[in-house]
MDTraj code that builds the backbone (N, CA, C; nanometers):
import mdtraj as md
import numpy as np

residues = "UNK UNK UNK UNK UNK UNK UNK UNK UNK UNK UNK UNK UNK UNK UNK UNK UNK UNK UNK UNK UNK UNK UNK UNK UNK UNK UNK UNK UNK UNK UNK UNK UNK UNK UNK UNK UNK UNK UNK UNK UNK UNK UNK UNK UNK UNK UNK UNK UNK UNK UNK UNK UNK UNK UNK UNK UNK UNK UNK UNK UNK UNK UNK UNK UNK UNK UNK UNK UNK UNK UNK UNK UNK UNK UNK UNK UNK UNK UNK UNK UNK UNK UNK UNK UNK UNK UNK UNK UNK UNK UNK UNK UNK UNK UNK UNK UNK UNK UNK UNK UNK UNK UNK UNK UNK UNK UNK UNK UNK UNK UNK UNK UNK UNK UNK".split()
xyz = np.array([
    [-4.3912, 8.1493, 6.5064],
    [-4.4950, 8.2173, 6.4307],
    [-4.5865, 8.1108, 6.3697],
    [-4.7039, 8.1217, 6.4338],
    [-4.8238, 8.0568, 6.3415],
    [-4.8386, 8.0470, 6.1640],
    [-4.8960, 7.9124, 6.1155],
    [-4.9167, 8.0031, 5.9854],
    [-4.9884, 8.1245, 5.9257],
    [-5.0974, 8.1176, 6.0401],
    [-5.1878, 8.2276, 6.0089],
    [-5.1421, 8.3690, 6.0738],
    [-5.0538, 8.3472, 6.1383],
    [-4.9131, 8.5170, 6.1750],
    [-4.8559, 8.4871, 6.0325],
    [-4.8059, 8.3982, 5.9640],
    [-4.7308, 8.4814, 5.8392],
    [-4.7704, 8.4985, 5.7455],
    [-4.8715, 8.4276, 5.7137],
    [-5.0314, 8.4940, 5.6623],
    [-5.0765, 8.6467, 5.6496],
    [-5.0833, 8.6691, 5.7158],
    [-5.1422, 8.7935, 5.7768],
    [-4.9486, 8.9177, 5.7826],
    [-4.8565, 8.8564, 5.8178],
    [-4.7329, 8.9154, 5.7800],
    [-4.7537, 8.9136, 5.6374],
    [-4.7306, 8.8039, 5.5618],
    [-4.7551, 8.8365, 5.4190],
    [-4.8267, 8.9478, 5.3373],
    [-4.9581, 8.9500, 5.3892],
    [-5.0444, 9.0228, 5.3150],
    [-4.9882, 9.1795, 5.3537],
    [-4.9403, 9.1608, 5.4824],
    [-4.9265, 9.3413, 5.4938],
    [-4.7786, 9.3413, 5.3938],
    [-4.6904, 9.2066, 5.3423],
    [-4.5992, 9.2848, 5.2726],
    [-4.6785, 9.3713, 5.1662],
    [-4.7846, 9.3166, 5.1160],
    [-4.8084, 9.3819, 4.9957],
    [-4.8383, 9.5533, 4.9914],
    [-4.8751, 9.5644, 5.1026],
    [-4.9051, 9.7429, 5.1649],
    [-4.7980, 9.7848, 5.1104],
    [-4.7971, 9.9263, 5.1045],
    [-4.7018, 10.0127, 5.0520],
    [-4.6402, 10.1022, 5.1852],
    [-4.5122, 10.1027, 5.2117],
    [-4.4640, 10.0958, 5.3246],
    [-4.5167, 10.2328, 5.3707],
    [-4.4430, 10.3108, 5.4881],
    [-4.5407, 10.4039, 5.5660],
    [-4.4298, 10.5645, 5.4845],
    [-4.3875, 10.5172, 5.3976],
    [-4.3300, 10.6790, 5.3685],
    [-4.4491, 10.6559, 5.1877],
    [-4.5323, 10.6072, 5.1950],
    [-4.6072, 10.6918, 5.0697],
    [-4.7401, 10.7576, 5.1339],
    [-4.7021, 10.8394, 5.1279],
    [-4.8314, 10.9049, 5.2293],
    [-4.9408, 10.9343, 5.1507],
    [-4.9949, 10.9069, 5.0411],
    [-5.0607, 10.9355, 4.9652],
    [-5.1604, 10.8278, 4.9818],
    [-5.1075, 10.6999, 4.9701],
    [-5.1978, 10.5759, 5.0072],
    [-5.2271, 10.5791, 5.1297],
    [-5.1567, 10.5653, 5.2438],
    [-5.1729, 10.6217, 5.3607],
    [-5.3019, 10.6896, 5.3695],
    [-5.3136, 10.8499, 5.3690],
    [-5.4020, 10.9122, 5.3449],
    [-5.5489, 10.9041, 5.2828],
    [-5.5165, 10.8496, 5.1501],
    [-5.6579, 10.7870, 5.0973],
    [-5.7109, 10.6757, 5.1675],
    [-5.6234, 10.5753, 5.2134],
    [-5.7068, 10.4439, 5.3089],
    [-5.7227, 10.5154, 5.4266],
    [-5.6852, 10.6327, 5.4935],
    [-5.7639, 10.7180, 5.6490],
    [-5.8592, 10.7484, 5.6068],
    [-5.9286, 10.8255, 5.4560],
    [-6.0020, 10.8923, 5.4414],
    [-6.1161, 10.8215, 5.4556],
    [-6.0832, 10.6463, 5.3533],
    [-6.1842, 10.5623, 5.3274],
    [-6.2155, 10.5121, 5.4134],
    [-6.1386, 10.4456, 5.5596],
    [-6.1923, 10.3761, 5.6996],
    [-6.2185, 10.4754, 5.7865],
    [-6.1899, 10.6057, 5.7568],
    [-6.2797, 10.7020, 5.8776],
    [-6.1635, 10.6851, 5.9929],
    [-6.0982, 10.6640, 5.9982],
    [-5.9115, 10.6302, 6.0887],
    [-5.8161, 10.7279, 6.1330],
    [-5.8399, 10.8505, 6.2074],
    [-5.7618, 10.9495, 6.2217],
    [-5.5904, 10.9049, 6.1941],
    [-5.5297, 10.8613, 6.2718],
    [-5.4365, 10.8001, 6.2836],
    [-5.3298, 10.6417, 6.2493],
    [-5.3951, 10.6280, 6.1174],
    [-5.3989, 10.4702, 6.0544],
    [-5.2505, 10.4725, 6.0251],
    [-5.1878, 10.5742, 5.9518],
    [-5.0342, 10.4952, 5.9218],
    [-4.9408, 10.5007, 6.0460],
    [-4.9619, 10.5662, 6.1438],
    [-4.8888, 10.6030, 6.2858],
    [-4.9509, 10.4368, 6.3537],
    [-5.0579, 10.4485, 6.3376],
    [-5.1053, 10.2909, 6.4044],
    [-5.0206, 10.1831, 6.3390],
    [-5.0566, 10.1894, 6.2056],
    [-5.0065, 10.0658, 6.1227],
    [-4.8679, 10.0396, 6.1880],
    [-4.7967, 10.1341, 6.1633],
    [-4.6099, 10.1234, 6.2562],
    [-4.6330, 10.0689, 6.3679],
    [-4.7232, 10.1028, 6.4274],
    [-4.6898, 10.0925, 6.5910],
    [-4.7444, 9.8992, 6.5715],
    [-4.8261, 9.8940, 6.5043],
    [-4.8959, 9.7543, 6.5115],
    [-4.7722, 9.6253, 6.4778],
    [-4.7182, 9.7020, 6.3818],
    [-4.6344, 9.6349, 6.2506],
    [-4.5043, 9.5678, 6.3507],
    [-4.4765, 9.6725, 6.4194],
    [-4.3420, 9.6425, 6.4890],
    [-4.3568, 9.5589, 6.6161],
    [-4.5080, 9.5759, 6.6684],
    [-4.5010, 9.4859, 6.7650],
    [-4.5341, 9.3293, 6.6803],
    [-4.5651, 9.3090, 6.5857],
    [-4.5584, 9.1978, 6.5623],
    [-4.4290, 9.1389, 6.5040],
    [-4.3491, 9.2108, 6.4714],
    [-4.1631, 9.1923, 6.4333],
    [-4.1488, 9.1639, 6.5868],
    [-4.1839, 9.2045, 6.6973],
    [-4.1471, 9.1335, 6.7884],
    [-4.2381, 9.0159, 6.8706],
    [-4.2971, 8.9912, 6.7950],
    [-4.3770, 8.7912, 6.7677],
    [-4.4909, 8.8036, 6.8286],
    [-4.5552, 8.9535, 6.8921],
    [-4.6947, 9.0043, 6.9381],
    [-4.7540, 9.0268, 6.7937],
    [-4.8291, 8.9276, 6.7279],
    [-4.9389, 8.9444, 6.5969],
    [-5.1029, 8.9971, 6.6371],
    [-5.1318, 8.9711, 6.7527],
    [-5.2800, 9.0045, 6.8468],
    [-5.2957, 9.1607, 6.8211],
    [-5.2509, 9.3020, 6.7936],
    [-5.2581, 9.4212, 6.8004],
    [-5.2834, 9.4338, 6.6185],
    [-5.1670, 9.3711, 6.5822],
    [-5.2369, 9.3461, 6.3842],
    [-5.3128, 9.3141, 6.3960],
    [-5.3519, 9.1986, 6.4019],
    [-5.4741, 9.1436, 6.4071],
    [-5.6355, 9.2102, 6.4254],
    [-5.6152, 9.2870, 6.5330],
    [-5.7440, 9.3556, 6.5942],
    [-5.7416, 9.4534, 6.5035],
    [-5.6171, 9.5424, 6.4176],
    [-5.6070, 9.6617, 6.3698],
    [-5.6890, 9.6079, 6.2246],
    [-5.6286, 9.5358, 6.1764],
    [-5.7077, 9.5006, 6.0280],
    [-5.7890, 9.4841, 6.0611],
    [-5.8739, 9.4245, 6.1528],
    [-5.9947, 9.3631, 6.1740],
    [-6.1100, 9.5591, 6.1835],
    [-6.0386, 9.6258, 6.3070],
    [-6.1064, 9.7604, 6.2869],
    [-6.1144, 9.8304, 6.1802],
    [-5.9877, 9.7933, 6.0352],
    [-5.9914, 9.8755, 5.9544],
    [-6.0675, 9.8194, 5.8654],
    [-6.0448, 9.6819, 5.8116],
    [-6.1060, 9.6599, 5.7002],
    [-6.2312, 9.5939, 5.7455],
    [-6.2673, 9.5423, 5.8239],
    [-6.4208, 9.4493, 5.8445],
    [-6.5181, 9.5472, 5.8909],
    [-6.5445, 9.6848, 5.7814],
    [-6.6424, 9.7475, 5.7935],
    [-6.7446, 9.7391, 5.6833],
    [-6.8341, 9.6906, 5.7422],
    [-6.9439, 9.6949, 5.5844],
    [-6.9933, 9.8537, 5.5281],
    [-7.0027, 9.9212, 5.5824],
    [-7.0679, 10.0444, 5.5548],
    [-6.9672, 10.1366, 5.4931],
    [-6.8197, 10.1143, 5.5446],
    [-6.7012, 10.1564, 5.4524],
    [-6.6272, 10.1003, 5.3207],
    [-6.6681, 9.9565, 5.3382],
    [-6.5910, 9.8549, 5.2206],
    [-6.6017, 9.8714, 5.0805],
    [-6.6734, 9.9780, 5.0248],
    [-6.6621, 10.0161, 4.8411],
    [-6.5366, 10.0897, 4.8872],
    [-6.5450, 10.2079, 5.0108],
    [-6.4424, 10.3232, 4.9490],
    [-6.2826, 10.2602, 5.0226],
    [-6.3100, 10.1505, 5.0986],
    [-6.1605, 10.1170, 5.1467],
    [-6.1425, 9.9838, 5.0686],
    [-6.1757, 9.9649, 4.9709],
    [-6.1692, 9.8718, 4.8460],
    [-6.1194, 9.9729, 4.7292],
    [-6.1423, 10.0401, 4.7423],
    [-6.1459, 10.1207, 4.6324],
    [-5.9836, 10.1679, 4.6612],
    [-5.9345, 10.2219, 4.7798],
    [-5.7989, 10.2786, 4.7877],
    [-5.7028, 10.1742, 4.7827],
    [-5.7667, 10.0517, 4.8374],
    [-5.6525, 9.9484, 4.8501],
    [-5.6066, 9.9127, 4.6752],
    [-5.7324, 9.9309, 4.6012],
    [-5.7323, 9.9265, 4.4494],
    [-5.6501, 9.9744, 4.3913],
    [-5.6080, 10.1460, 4.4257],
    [-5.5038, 10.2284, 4.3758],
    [-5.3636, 10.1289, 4.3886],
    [-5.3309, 10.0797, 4.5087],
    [-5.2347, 10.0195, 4.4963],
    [-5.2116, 9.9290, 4.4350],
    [-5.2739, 9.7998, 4.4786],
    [-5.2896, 9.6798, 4.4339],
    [-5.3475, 9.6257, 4.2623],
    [-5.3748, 9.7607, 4.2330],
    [-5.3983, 9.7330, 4.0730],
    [-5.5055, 9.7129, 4.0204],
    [-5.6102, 9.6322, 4.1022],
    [-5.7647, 9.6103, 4.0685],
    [-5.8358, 9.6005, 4.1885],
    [-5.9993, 9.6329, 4.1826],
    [-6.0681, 9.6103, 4.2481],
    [-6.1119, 9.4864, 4.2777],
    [-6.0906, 9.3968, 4.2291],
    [-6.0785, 9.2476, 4.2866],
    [-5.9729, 9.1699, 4.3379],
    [-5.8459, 9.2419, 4.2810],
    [-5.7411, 9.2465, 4.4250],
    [-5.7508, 9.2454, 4.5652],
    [-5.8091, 9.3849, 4.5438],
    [-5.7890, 9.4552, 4.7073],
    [-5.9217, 9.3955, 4.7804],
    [-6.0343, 9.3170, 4.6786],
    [-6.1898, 9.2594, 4.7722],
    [-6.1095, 9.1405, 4.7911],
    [-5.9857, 9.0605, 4.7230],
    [-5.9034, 8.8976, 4.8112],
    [-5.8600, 8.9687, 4.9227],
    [-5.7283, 9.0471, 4.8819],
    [-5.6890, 9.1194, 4.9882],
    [-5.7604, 9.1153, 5.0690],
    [-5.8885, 9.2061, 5.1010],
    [-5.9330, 9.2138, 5.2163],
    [-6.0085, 9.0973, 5.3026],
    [-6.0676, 9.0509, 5.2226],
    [-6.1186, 8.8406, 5.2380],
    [-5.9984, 8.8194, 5.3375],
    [-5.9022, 8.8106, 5.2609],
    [-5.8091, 8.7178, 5.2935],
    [-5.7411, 8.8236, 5.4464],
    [-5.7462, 8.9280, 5.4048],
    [-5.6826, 8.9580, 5.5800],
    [-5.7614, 8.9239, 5.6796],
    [-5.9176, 9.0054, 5.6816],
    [-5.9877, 8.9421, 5.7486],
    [-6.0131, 8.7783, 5.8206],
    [-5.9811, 8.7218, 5.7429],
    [-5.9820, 8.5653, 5.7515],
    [-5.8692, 8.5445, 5.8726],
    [-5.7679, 8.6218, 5.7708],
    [-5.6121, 8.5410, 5.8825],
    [-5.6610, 8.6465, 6.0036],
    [-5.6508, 8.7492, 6.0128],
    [-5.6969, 8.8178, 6.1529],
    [-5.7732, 8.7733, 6.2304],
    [-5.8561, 8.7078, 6.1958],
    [-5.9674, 8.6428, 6.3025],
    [-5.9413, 8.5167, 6.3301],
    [-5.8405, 8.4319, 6.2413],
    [-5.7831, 8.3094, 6.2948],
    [-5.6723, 8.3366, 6.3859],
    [-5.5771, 8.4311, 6.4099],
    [-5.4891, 8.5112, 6.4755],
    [-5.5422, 8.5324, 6.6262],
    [-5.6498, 8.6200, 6.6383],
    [-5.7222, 8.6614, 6.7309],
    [-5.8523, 8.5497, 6.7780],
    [-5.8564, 8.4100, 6.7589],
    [-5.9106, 8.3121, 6.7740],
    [-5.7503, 8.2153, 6.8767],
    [-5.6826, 8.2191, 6.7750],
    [-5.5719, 8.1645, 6.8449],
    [-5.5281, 8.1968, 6.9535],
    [-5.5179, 8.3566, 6.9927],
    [-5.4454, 8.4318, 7.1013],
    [-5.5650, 8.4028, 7.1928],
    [-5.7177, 8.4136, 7.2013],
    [-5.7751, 8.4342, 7.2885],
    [-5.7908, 8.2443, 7.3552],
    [-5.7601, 8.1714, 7.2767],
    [-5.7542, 8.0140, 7.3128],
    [-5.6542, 7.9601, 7.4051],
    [-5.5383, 8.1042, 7.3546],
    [-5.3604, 7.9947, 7.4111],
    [-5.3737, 8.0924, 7.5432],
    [-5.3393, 8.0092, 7.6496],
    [-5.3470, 8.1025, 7.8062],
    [-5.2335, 8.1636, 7.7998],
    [-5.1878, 8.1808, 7.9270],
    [-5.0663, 8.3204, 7.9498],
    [-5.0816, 8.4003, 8.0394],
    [-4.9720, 8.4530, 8.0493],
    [-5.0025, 8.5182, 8.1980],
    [-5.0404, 8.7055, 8.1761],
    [-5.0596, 8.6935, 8.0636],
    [-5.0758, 8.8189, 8.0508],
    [-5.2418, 8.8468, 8.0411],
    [-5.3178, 8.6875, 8.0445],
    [-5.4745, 8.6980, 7.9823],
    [-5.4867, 8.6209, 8.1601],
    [-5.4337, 8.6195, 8.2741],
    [-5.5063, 8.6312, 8.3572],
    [-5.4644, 8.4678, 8.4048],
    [-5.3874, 8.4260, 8.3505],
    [-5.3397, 8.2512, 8.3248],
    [-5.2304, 8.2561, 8.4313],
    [-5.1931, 8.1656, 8.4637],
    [-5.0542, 8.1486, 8.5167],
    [-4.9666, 8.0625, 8.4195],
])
top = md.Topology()
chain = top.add_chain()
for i, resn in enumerate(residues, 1):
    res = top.add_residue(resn, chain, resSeq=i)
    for name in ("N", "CA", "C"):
        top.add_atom(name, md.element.get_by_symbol(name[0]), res)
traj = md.Trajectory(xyz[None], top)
């Protein structure tokens, strides 16, 4: 694991796991996300198995929206306690996600067409 995979593992510890459906719900409402805590699992677990590239892209779709970022600042707020929390928070995922997804698209493999 990269530092910027446990980076980016880190920050999602701070999420509130997938049985509060309340946060859940308010961060679908705020990114416009039919299906965000069913994603989040599905994302979460493939990176418990050392695939971080699907997190990566997922934060990147959820939070690196400008036209959404007061109201998905605002829910991450409920949790996290303040609204300048959840604007590091989101800095900071963004950041590691795109160093994540910088990394994966650099390292070859045979799955990107590499031998």
């Amino acid at each position: 694991m990269t530092d910027d995979e446990q980076q980016l593992a880190a920050l999602h510890n701070d999420l509130p796991g997938h049985d509060d459906a309340r946060f859940w719900r308010g961060l679908k409402e705020a990114a416009g996300i039919y299906r965000i805590r069913s994603t989040m699992s599905s994302v979460i677990q493939e990176a418990q198995d050392g695939d971080f590239e699907p997190l990566a892209e997922f934060v990147l779709e959820v939070f690196n929206r400008d036209t959404r970022l007061k109201d998905i600042t605002a829910a991450l707020a409920t949790h996290l306690g303040s609204t300048l929390r959840a604007r590091a928070w989101i800095t900071d995922a963004i950041a590691a996600a795109d160093r994540v997804n910088r990394t994966h698209v650099r390292r070859p493999g045979p799955d990107r067409g590499h031998p």
